[in-house]
N, C-alpha and C positions, 0 to 999 in steps of 0.2 A: 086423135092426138096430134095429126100431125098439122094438121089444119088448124088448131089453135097453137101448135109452137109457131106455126108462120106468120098468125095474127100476131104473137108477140113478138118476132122478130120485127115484124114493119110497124108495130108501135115502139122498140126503141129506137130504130132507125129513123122515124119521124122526129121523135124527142131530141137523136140527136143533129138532126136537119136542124130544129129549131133553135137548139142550142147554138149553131155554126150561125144561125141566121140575124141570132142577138147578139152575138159577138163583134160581126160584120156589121151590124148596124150603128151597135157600138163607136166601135173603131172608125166606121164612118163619121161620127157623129161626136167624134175625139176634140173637135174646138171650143163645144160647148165648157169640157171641162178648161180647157186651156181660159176660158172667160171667167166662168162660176168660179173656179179655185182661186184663181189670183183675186179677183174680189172679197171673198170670203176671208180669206188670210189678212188682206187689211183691215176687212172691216173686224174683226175678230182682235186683232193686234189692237187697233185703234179703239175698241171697247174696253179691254182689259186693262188696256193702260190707265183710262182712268179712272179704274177701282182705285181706293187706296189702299196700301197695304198693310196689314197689320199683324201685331204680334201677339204671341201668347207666352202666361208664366204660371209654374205652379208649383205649389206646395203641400205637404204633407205633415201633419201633427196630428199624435196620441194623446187625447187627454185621460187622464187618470179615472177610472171606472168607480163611482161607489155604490158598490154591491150590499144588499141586506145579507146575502147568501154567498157561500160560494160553490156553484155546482160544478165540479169537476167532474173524474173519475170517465166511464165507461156514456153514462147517458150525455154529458156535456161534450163525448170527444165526438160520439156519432150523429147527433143534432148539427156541431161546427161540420160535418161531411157533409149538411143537405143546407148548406149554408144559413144555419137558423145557431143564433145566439142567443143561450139559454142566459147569460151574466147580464146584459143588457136589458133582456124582456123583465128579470128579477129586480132592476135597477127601483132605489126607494125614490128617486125624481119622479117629478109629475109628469117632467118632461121630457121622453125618451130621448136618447142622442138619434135616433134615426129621423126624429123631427127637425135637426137640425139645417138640414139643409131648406127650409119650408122659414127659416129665419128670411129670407130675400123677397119672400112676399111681402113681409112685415114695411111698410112703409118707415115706423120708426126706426128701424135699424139701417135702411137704407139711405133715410136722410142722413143720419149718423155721417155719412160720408161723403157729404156735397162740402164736407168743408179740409179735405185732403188737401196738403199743400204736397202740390207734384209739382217737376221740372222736366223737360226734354234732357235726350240725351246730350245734346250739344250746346246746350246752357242756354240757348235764346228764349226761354217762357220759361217761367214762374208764376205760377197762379193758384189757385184754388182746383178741386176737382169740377167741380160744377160750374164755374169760366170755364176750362178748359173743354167741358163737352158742349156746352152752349155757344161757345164763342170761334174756339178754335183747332172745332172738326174739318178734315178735308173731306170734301164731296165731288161727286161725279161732276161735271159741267151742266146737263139736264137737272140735275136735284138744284144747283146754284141759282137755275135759271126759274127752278118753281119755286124756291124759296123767297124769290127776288119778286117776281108775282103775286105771292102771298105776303110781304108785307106791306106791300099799296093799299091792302084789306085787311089792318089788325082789327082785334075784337078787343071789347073793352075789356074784357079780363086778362087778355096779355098788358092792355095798356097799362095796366094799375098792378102786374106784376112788378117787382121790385127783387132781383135776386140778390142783394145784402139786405135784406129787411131778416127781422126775425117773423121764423115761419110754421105752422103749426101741422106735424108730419102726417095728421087726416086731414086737414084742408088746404091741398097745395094747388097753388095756379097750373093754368094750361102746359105753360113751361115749365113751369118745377115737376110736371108728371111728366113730359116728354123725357125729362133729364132719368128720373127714377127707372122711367122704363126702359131707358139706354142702360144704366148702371146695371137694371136686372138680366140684362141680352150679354151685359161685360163680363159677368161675374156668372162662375158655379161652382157652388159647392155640392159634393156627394159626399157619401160616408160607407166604406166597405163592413157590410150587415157581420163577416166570419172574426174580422180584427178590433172593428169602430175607429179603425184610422180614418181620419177627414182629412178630405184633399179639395185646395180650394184652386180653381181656377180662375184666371183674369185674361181677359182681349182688350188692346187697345194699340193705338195708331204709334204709337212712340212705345220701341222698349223698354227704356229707363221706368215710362210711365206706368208699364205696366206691372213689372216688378215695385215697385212703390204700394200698385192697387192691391198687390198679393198680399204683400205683407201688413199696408194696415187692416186687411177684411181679417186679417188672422190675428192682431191684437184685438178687435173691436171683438172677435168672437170670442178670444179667451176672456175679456172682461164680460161681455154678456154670461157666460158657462160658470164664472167664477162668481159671479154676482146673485146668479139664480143658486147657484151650490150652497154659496155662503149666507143668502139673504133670512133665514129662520134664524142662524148661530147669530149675525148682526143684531136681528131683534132681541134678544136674549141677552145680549151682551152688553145692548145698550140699558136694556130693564135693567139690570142686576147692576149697570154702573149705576143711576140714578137711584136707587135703592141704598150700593153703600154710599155714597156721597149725599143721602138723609141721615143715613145712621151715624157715620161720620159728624156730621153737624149737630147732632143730638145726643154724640159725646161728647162731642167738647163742652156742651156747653153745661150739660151736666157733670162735666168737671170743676169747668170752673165753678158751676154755684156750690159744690160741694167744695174747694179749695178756698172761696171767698166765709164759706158757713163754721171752716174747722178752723180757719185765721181771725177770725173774731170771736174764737168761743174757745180760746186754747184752753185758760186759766177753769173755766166753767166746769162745776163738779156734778151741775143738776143731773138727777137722770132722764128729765123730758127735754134736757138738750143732746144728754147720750144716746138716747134714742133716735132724735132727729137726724143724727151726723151720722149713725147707723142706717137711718133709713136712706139718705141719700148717696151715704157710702153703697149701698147695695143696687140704689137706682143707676148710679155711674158704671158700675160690673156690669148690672144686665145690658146698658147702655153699649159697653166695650164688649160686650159680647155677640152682641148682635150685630157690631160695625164689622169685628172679627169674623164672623160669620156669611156679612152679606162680601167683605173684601175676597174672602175663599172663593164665593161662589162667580164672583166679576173674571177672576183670575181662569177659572176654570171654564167662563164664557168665552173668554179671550182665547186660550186654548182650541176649544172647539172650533174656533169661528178658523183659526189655523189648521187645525185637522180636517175641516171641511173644504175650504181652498184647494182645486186640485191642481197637480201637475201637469206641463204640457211638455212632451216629448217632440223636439223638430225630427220626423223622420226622414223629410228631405226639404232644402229651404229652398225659397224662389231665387230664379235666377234671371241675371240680364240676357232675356234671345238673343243671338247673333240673326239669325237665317228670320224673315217674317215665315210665317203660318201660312197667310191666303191675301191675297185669291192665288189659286192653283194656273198662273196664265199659261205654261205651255201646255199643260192637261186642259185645259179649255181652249186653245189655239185648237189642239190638234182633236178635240172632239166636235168642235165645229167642221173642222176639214172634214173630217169621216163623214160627219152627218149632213154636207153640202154634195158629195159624194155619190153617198146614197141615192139622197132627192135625187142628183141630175141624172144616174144613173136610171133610178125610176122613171123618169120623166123621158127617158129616150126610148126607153122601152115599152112605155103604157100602152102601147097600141095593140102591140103585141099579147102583154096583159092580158086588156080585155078581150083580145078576139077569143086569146082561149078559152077566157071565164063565158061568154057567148057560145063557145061552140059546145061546150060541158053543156 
Protein backbone atom coordinates (compact mmCIF):
# COMPACT_ATOMS: atom_id res chain seq x y z
CA UNK A 1 0.00 0.00 0.00
CA UNK A 2 2.45 2.22 0.57
CA UNK A 3 4.62 1.60 -2.44
CA UNK A 4 1.73 2.35 -4.73
CA UNK A 5 0.65 5.72 -2.56
CA UNK A 6 4.29 6.67 -3.51
CA UNK A 7 3.97 5.72 -7.15
CA UNK A 8 1.03 8.07 -7.08
CA UNK A 9 2.52 10.68 -5.36
CA UNK A 10 5.61 10.93 -8.00
CA UNK A 11 3.05 10.63 -10.74
CA UNK A 12 1.20 13.94 -9.54
CA UNK A 13 4.21 15.46 -8.78
CA UNK A 14 5.50 14.74 -12.50
CA UNK A 15 1.96 15.94 -13.85
CA UNK A 16 2.60 18.89 -11.97
CA UNK A 17 6.41 19.24 -13.15
CA UNK A 18 4.82 19.28 -16.44
CA UNK A 19 2.38 21.50 -15.95
CA UNK A 20 5.03 24.30 -14.38
CA UNK A 21 6.93 23.24 -17.62
CA UNK A 22 4.09 24.34 -20.21
CA UNK A 23 3.53 27.34 -18.48
CA UNK A 24 7.24 28.37 -18.72
CA UNK A 25 7.26 27.50 -22.03
CA UNK A 26 4.47 29.33 -22.52
CA UNK A 27 5.33 32.48 -21.14
CA UNK A 28 8.56 31.94 -22.83
CA UNK A 29 7.01 31.84 -25.83
CA UNK A 30 4.57 34.98 -25.02
CA UNK A 31 5.70 36.97 -28.61
CA UNK A 32 4.23 34.57 -30.56
CA UNK A 33 1.01 35.73 -29.25
CA UNK A 34 1.95 39.46 -29.08
CA UNK A 35 2.25 38.55 -33.28
CA UNK A 36 -0.72 36.07 -33.93
CA UNK A 37 -3.22 38.40 -31.84
CA UNK A 38 -2.72 41.59 -33.42
CA UNK A 39 -2.96 40.00 -36.72
CA UNK A 40 -5.85 38.27 -36.14
CA UNK A 41 -7.84 41.14 -34.66
CA UNK A 42 -7.28 43.08 -38.03
CA UNK A 43 -7.66 40.64 -40.07
CA UNK A 44 -11.04 39.62 -38.39
CA UNK A 45 -12.01 43.47 -38.19
CA UNK A 46 -11.18 43.85 -41.85
CA UNK A 47 -13.31 40.65 -42.72
CA UNK A 48 -16.41 41.64 -41.02
CA UNK A 49 -16.44 44.91 -42.02
CA UNK A 50 -17.27 44.05 -45.21
CA UNK A 51 -20.11 41.83 -44.61
CA UNK A 52 -23.08 43.87 -45.28
CA UNK A 53 -25.29 44.36 -42.69
CA UNK A 54 -28.67 43.56 -42.51
CA UNK A 55 -31.94 43.78 -40.95
CA UNK A 56 -34.94 41.83 -40.05
CA UNK A 57 -38.85 42.41 -39.58
CA UNK A 58 -41.75 40.57 -38.53
CA UNK A 59 -45.16 39.98 -38.23
CA UNK A 60 -47.99 38.02 -36.91
CA UNK A 61 -51.71 37.33 -38.24
CA UNK A 62 -54.65 34.97 -37.26
CA UNK A 63 -56.55 34.15 -40.04
CA UNK A 64 -60.01 32.92 -39.25
CA UNK A 65 -60.31 29.13 -38.96
CA UNK A 66 -63.19 27.28 -41.03
CA UNK A 67 -63.92 24.40 -39.14
CA UNK A 68 -66.68 21.59 -40.37
CA UNK A 69 -66.66 20.74 -36.51
CA UNK A 70 -65.98 22.12 -33.52
CA UNK A 71 -64.03 19.91 -31.14
CA UNK A 72 -63.66 21.47 -27.87
CA UNK A 73 -64.29 20.19 -24.44
CA UNK A 74 -61.69 17.77 -22.60
CA UNK A 75 -60.16 15.79 -25.94
CA UNK A 76 -59.38 19.27 -27.72
CA UNK A 77 -57.88 20.94 -24.54
CA UNK A 78 -55.45 17.87 -23.95
CA UNK A 79 -54.47 17.22 -27.74
CA UNK A 80 -53.49 21.44 -27.74
CA UNK A 81 -51.16 20.19 -24.42
CA UNK A 82 -49.10 17.77 -26.85
CA UNK A 83 -49.25 20.47 -29.41
CA UNK A 84 -51.54 18.75 -31.96
CA UNK A 85 -54.55 20.83 -33.14
CA UNK A 86 -57.56 18.94 -33.47
CA UNK A 87 -59.78 22.42 -35.35
CA UNK A 88 -57.05 22.50 -38.07
CA UNK A 89 -56.50 18.73 -38.89
CA UNK A 90 -60.79 18.82 -39.08
CA UNK A 91 -60.40 21.93 -41.40
CA UNK A 92 -63.06 21.14 -44.68
CA UNK A 93 -59.75 23.05 -47.02
CA UNK A 94 -58.01 20.91 -49.09
CA UNK A 95 -55.39 22.80 -48.07
CA UNK A 96 -54.20 22.59 -44.43
CA UNK A 97 -52.88 25.96 -42.98
CA UNK A 98 -49.81 24.06 -41.83
CA UNK A 99 -49.07 23.95 -45.57
CA UNK A 100 -48.90 27.27 -45.64
CA UNK A 101 -45.60 28.06 -45.13
CA UNK A 102 -44.59 25.41 -48.21
CA UNK A 103 -46.39 28.57 -50.38
CA UNK A 104 -42.50 29.97 -50.79
CA UNK A 105 -41.46 26.95 -52.68
CA UNK A 106 -44.18 27.76 -55.19
CA UNK A 107 -42.46 29.70 -57.88
CA UNK A 108 -45.80 31.52 -58.64
CA UNK A 109 -46.21 32.99 -55.54
CA UNK A 110 -42.79 34.08 -55.48
CA UNK A 111 -42.78 35.72 -58.68
CA UNK A 112 -45.87 37.48 -57.38
CA UNK A 113 -43.23 39.68 -55.71
CA UNK A 114 -40.49 40.67 -58.14
CA UNK A 115 -42.69 43.43 -58.85
CA UNK A 116 -42.61 45.17 -55.01
CA UNK A 117 -42.19 48.86 -55.39
CA UNK A 118 -39.71 49.35 -52.38
CA UNK A 119 -37.73 52.48 -51.22
CA UNK A 120 -34.48 52.91 -48.96
CA UNK A 121 -34.75 54.50 -45.82
CA UNK A 122 -33.34 57.58 -46.78
CA UNK A 123 -35.05 58.19 -50.11
CA UNK A 124 -32.21 57.73 -52.55
CA UNK A 125 -33.68 54.28 -54.55
CA UNK A 126 -36.88 53.51 -55.69
CA UNK A 127 -37.33 50.62 -57.75
CA UNK A 128 -38.99 47.51 -58.03
CA UNK A 129 -38.15 44.55 -55.75
CA UNK A 130 -36.35 42.54 -58.25
CA UNK A 131 -34.03 45.86 -59.43
CA UNK A 132 -33.41 46.06 -56.19
CA UNK A 133 -31.89 42.39 -55.50
CA UNK A 134 -30.37 42.17 -58.92
CA UNK A 135 -29.04 45.52 -59.34
CA UNK A 136 -28.50 47.03 -55.92
CA UNK A 137 -27.04 44.41 -53.57
CA UNK A 138 -24.02 45.36 -51.42
CA UNK A 139 -21.26 42.56 -51.57
CA UNK A 140 -18.16 41.74 -50.07
CA UNK A 141 -15.11 42.99 -52.27
CA UNK A 142 -14.17 39.10 -53.32
CA UNK A 143 -17.89 38.39 -54.37
CA UNK A 144 -17.47 42.08 -56.57
CA UNK A 145 -14.32 40.77 -57.86
CA UNK A 146 -15.91 37.30 -59.05
CA UNK A 147 -18.97 38.80 -60.23
CA UNK A 148 -16.84 41.18 -62.34
CA UNK A 149 -14.92 37.75 -63.73
CA UNK A 150 -18.08 36.28 -64.46
CA UNK A 151 -19.42 38.58 -66.65
CA UNK A 152 -16.56 38.64 -69.33
CA UNK A 153 -18.27 34.96 -69.69
CA UNK A 154 -22.18 35.58 -69.95
CA UNK A 155 -24.22 32.61 -71.24
CA UNK A 156 -26.63 32.98 -73.68
CA UNK A 157 -29.48 32.50 -71.50
CA UNK A 158 -28.48 35.39 -69.19
CA UNK A 159 -27.98 37.26 -72.69
CA UNK A 160 -31.49 36.98 -73.85
CA UNK A 161 -32.76 37.53 -70.17
CA UNK A 162 -34.87 40.62 -70.15
CA UNK A 163 -36.03 41.45 -66.44
CA UNK A 164 -39.05 43.87 -67.69
CA UNK A 165 -40.14 41.40 -70.07
CA UNK A 166 -43.29 39.44 -69.23
CA UNK A 167 -42.19 36.08 -67.57
CA UNK A 168 -43.63 32.77 -67.16
CA UNK A 169 -43.16 31.79 -63.13
CA UNK A 170 -42.04 27.86 -64.37
CA UNK A 171 -39.77 29.11 -67.00
CA UNK A 172 -37.52 31.74 -65.56
CA UNK A 173 -33.98 32.74 -66.74
CA UNK A 174 -30.82 32.02 -64.89
CA UNK A 175 -31.36 35.44 -63.31
CA UNK A 176 -34.84 35.35 -62.50
CA UNK A 177 -33.98 31.97 -60.37
CA UNK A 178 -31.01 33.62 -58.77
CA UNK A 179 -33.52 36.42 -57.69
CA UNK A 180 -36.26 33.67 -56.49
CA UNK A 181 -33.92 32.00 -54.72
CA UNK A 182 -32.64 35.29 -52.85
CA UNK A 183 -36.30 36.03 -52.14
CA UNK A 184 -36.78 32.47 -50.74
CA UNK A 185 -33.21 32.78 -48.17
CA UNK A 186 -35.31 36.60 -47.45
CA UNK A 187 -38.38 35.50 -46.42
CA UNK A 188 -40.06 32.90 -43.64
CA UNK A 189 -42.94 32.09 -43.04
CA UNK A 190 -43.89 29.54 -40.01
CA UNK A 191 -47.28 28.85 -38.46
CA UNK A 192 -47.59 27.94 -34.60
CA UNK A 193 -49.43 24.09 -35.00
CA UNK A 194 -51.39 24.94 -30.85
CA UNK A 195 -52.72 28.83 -32.14
CA UNK A 196 -52.38 28.72 -36.35
CA UNK A 197 -50.94 32.12 -35.83
CA UNK A 198 -48.52 32.85 -38.88
CA UNK A 199 -45.64 34.74 -38.52
CA UNK A 200 -43.90 35.88 -41.56
CA UNK A 201 -40.39 36.88 -41.45
CA UNK A 202 -38.22 39.13 -43.88
CA UNK A 203 -34.14 39.89 -44.17
CA UNK A 204 -32.87 42.60 -46.14
CA UNK A 205 -29.97 45.20 -46.48
CA UNK A 206 -32.31 48.27 -45.87
CA UNK A 207 -34.82 48.65 -43.05
CA UNK A 208 -37.54 50.48 -44.50
CA UNK A 209 -37.10 47.75 -47.20
CA UNK A 210 -37.64 45.22 -45.21
CA UNK A 211 -40.65 46.25 -43.44
CA UNK A 212 -42.18 47.05 -46.92
CA UNK A 213 -41.17 43.00 -47.68
CA UNK A 214 -43.17 42.05 -44.45
CA UNK A 215 -46.01 43.42 -45.12
CA UNK A 216 -46.69 42.97 -48.77
CA UNK A 217 -45.73 38.81 -48.27
CA UNK A 218 -48.81 39.25 -45.85
CA UNK A 219 -51.27 40.85 -48.22
CA UNK A 220 -50.20 38.53 -51.09
CA UNK A 221 -51.04 35.78 -48.42
CA UNK A 222 -54.22 37.01 -47.30
CA UNK A 223 -55.28 37.21 -50.96
CA UNK A 224 -53.99 33.77 -51.77
CA UNK A 225 -56.07 32.15 -48.30
CA UNK A 226 -58.94 34.43 -49.27
CA UNK A 227 -59.02 33.32 -52.93
CA UNK A 228 -58.58 29.59 -52.19
CA UNK A 229 -61.38 30.10 -49.14
CA UNK A 230 -63.71 31.74 -51.45
CA UNK A 231 -62.82 30.31 -54.90
CA UNK A 232 -65.96 27.27 -54.82
CA UNK A 233 -68.73 30.24 -53.27
CA UNK A 234 -67.17 32.53 -56.55
CA UNK A 235 -67.98 29.65 -58.89
CA UNK A 236 -71.52 29.41 -57.63
CA UNK A 237 -71.97 32.79 -57.66
CA UNK A 238 -71.08 33.49 -60.75
CA UNK A 239 -73.39 30.21 -62.14
CA UNK A 240 -76.44 31.37 -60.41
CA UNK A 241 -75.68 35.11 -61.72
CA UNK A 242 -75.60 33.95 -65.29
CA UNK A 243 -78.65 31.88 -64.70
CA UNK A 244 -80.83 34.83 -63.38
CA UNK A 245 -79.57 37.22 -65.96
CA UNK A 246 -81.17 34.22 -68.52
CA UNK A 247 -84.13 34.09 -66.67
CA UNK A 248 -84.22 37.77 -66.35
CA UNK A 249 -84.13 38.11 -70.13
CA UNK A 250 -86.69 35.56 -70.66
CA UNK A 251 -89.10 37.64 -68.74
CA UNK A 252 -88.92 40.42 -70.13
CA UNK A 253 -89.48 39.36 -73.10
CA UNK A 254 -92.29 37.19 -72.33
CA UNK A 255 -93.76 40.23 -71.13
CA UNK A 256 -93.55 42.08 -73.60
CA UNK A 257 -95.03 39.56 -76.15
CA UNK A 258 -97.74 39.12 -73.74
CA UNK A 259 -98.25 43.17 -73.15
CA UNK A 260 -97.99 43.60 -77.20
CA UNK A 261 -100.69 40.25 -77.50
CA UNK A 262 -103.36 41.85 -74.79
CA UNK A 263 -102.86 45.54 -76.64
CA UNK A 264 -104.03 44.26 -79.80
CA UNK A 265 -106.75 41.99 -78.66
CA UNK A 266 -108.31 44.33 -76.03
CA UNK A 267 -111.93 44.77 -77.83
CA UNK A 268 -111.67 40.58 -78.76
CA UNK A 269 -114.40 38.35 -77.18
CA UNK A 270 -113.17 35.06 -79.07
CA UNK A 271 -112.36 32.33 -76.70
CA UNK A 272 -109.25 31.04 -78.86
CA UNK A 273 -107.84 34.42 -78.33
CA UNK A 274 -108.89 34.17 -74.34
CA UNK A 275 -107.09 31.22 -74.17
CA UNK A 276 -104.11 32.36 -75.93
CA UNK A 277 -103.65 35.55 -73.57
CA UNK A 278 -104.26 33.05 -70.78
CA UNK A 279 -101.67 31.01 -72.02
CA UNK A 280 -99.13 33.50 -72.34
CA UNK A 281 -100.28 35.24 -69.19
CA UNK A 282 -99.29 31.94 -67.43
CA UNK A 283 -96.02 31.52 -69.55
CA UNK A 284 -94.79 35.28 -68.20
CA UNK A 285 -95.70 34.07 -64.24
CA UNK A 286 -93.65 30.92 -64.60
CA UNK A 287 -91.16 33.10 -66.56
CA UNK A 288 -91.20 35.81 -63.27
CA UNK A 289 -90.90 32.91 -61.28
CA UNK A 290 -88.16 31.45 -62.03
CA UNK A 291 -86.19 34.85 -62.59
CA UNK A 292 -87.47 35.25 -58.91
CA UNK A 293 -86.13 32.25 -58.12
CA UNK A 294 -82.70 32.09 -59.86
CA UNK A 295 -82.36 36.23 -58.17
CA UNK A 296 -82.90 34.37 -54.61
CA UNK A 297 -80.46 31.95 -55.11
CA UNK A 298 -77.47 34.69 -56.90
CA UNK A 299 -78.25 36.71 -53.58
CA UNK A 300 -77.56 33.91 -51.34
CA UNK A 301 -74.40 33.03 -53.67
CA UNK A 302 -73.29 36.36 -53.06
CA UNK A 303 -73.68 35.89 -49.37
CA UNK A 304 -71.86 32.79 -49.09
CA UNK A 305 -69.04 33.93 -51.20
CA UNK A 306 -68.98 36.73 -47.91
CA UNK A 307 -69.29 34.15 -45.26
CA UNK A 308 -66.48 32.26 -46.86
CA UNK A 309 -63.99 35.31 -46.92
CA UNK A 310 -61.99 34.95 -43.82
CA UNK A 311 -60.72 37.31 -41.38
CA UNK A 312 -57.35 38.32 -40.62
CA UNK A 313 -56.44 39.41 -37.23
CA UNK A 314 -52.92 41.63 -37.01
CA UNK A 315 -51.50 40.16 -33.92
CA UNK A 316 -48.46 42.03 -34.15
CA UNK A 317 -47.43 44.29 -37.23
CA UNK A 318 -43.98 44.73 -38.81
CA UNK A 319 -41.81 47.13 -37.81
CA UNK A 320 -39.05 49.68 -39.03
CA UNK A 321 -35.52 47.82 -37.22
CA UNK A 322 -33.65 50.40 -35.58
CA UNK A 323 -30.49 47.95 -34.52
CA UNK A 324 -29.42 45.53 -37.88
CA UNK A 325 -29.58 41.63 -37.12
CA UNK A 326 -26.19 40.38 -38.47
CA UNK A 327 -23.37 39.83 -38.99
CA UNK A 328 -22.81 39.41 -35.22
CA UNK A 329 -19.05 41.41 -35.78
CA UNK A 330 -17.87 41.65 -32.17
CA UNK A 331 -19.12 37.97 -31.42
CA UNK A 332 -17.00 37.11 -34.42
CA UNK A 333 -14.15 39.38 -33.61
CA UNK A 334 -13.78 37.89 -30.42
CA UNK A 335 -14.32 34.27 -31.51
CA UNK A 336 -11.70 34.47 -33.71
CA UNK A 337 -9.28 35.87 -31.03
CA UNK A 338 -10.21 32.78 -28.76
CA UNK A 339 -9.76 30.47 -31.46
CA UNK A 340 -6.28 32.11 -32.79
CA UNK A 341 -5.44 31.70 -29.13
CA UNK A 342 -6.12 28.27 -28.89
CA UNK A 343 -4.15 27.35 -32.31
CA UNK A 344 -1.00 29.36 -30.87
CA UNK A 345 -1.31 28.09 -27.66
CA UNK A 346 -1.50 24.48 -29.27
CA UNK A 347 1.17 25.07 -31.41
CA UNK A 348 3.75 26.01 -28.53
CA UNK A 349 2.99 23.27 -26.86
CA UNK A 350 2.72 20.25 -29.51
CA UNK A 351 6.04 19.05 -28.59
CA UNK A 352 5.11 18.54 -25.42
CA UNK A 353 1.89 16.93 -26.68
CA UNK A 354 3.31 14.49 -28.55
CA UNK A 355 6.00 13.38 -26.49
CA UNK A 356 3.37 12.36 -24.10
CA UNK A 357 0.99 10.80 -26.55
CA UNK A 358 4.66 8.72 -27.55
CA UNK A 359 5.54 7.91 -24.05
CA UNK A 360 1.77 6.42 -23.33
Amino acid sequence: MKQKRHKMEEKNEMETIDLRVIFSKIWAKKKIYYIVLPIVFILSCAYILCIPRTYTSSLSLAPEMNNSSNLGGTIGSLASSFGIDLGSMETTDAINPMLYPDLMEDNGFVVELFNIKVATADGSLKCSYFDYLSKHQEYPFWAKIIGSIKKLFPKEEEVKAKGGAKMDPYMLSKKQDDVASAIRKSISISIDKKTAVITISTEAQDPLICKTLADSVKERLQIFITNYRTSKARVDEQYYKTLASEAKSDYEKSRQLYGSYADANTDVILTSMRAKQEDLENDMQLKYNAYTAMTTQYQAAKAKVQERTPAFTIVKGAAVPIKPTGPKRMIFVLGMMILAFILSTLYIIKDDLLGKVNTK
